[in-house]
N, C-alpha and C positions, 0 to 999 in steps of 0.2 A: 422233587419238582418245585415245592416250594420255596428253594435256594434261587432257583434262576428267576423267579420274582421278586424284585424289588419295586417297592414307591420310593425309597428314598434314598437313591444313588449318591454318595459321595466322590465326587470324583479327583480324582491324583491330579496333581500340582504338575503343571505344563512347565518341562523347560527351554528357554530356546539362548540360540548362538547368538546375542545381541552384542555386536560390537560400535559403540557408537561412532559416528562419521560427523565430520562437518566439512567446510569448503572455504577455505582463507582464499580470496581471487587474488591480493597481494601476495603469496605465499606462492601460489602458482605462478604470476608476473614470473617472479624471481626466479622461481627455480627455471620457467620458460627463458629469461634471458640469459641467465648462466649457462645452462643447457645450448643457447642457441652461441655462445661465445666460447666454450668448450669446444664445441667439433671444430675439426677443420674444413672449414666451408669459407667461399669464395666473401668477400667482402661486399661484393654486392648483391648476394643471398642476406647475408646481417642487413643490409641498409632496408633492402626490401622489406624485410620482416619488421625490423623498426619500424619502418614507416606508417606500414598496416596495422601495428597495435597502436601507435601515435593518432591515426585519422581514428580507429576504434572507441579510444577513450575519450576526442573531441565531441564524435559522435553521440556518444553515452553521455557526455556534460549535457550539449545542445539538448536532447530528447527532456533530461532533467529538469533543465530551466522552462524549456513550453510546456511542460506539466504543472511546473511550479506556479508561471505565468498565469496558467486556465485556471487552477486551481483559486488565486489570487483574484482573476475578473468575476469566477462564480462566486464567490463570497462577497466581493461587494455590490455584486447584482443581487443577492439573495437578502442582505441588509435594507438596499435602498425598496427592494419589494416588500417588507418589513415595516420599514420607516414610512411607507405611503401608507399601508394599511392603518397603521398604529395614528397617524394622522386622522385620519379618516371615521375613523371610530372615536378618537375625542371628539370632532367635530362636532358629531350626528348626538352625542353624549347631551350635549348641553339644549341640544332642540328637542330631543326625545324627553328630558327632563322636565324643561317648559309645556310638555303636551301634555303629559301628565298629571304636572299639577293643577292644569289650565281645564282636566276634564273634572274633577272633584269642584269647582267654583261653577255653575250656573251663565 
């Protein structure tokens, strides 16, 4: 009886089937173009499909740039709300100063 309790369990080394993966989208391009110029399929089935990865990856640019864009307005909105503050605070520095010393003199 006193075998089947344990406090201090060591437990056996877990093993698993880790095969690592990753995802080249250039790598796939290719292999999707050769693949699509390989079969024997109509030429205006290729053109179609050209087309549609051609409008895909202008699409995928466009999206890039208005992100890049946004990203570019917020940073110089987020400065110039900065540079006001940081203004403002010298300002009020030099009067707060003068009050100061102005309440020690009579």
């Amino acid at each position: 009886m006193l075998e089947r309790i344990r406090f201090m369990k060591v437990n056996k080394n877990k093993r698993f089937e880790y095969t690592p993966r990753y995802y080249d989208e250039r790598k796939e391009r290719i292999e999707h173009l050769k693949k699509l110029y390989d079969e024997d399929s109509s030429d205006t089935q290729v053109k179609r499909d050209e087309l549609r990865s051609q409008m895909q990856q202008a699409w995928r640019g466009k999206t890039y740039e208005k992100q890049k864009n946004a990203a570019n307005i917020r940073l110089i909105v987020i400065l110039a709300v900065i540079l006001v503050i940081v203004y403002y605070i010298f300002g009020y520095v030099d009067t707060f100063s003068a009050e100061v010393t102005n309440i020690d003199t009579p």
